[in-house]
N, C-alpha and C positions, 0 to 999 in steps of 0.2 A: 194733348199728346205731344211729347217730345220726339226732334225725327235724332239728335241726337249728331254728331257731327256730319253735314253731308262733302262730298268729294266730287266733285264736278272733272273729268278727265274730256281735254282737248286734243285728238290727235292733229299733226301739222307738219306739213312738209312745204316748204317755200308758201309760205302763208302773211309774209311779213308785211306788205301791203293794208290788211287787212283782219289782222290778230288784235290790235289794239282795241279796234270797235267793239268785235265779236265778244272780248274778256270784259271790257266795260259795261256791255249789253247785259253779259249773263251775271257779272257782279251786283247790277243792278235790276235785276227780275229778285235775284236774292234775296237783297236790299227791300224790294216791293214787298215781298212775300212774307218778311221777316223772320228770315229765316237768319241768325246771328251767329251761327257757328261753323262754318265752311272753310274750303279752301278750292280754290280753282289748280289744277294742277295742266300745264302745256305741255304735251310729251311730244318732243319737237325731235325731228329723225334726220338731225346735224343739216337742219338748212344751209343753200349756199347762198340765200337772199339773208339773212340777217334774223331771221325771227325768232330764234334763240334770247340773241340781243335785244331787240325791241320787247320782247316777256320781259326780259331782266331791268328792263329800261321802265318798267309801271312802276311806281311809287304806291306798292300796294303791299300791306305785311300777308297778305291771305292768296295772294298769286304766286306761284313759282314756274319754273321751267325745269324740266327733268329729260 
């Protein structure tokens, strides 16, 4: 059975500390699960720590920040 694209939605507000772990975690449960067609989406609520920036800072084609 295919699941067909899945959409992983983070919500975040001053999270930047600790966003990088969390999206690499879950990239890689993915990863584990094989699950190949995803996207991690960060819906980040105009941090004033940086975590916007730190999303946009992974080196990942399947991560964004919104």
């Amino acid at each position: 059975m295919s699941l067909g694209r899945v959409s992983i939605l983070i919500p975040t507000y001053n999270e930047a500390e600790g966003i990088a772990s969390l999206v690499q975690s879950v990239a890689g449960e993915l990863d584990r699960l094989q699950i190949n067609d995803y996207e991690i989406l960060v819906m980040d609520d105009d941090s004033p720590d940086g975590t916007g920036e730190r999303v946009n800072g992974l080196a990942h084609s399947r991560i964004r920040c919104m």
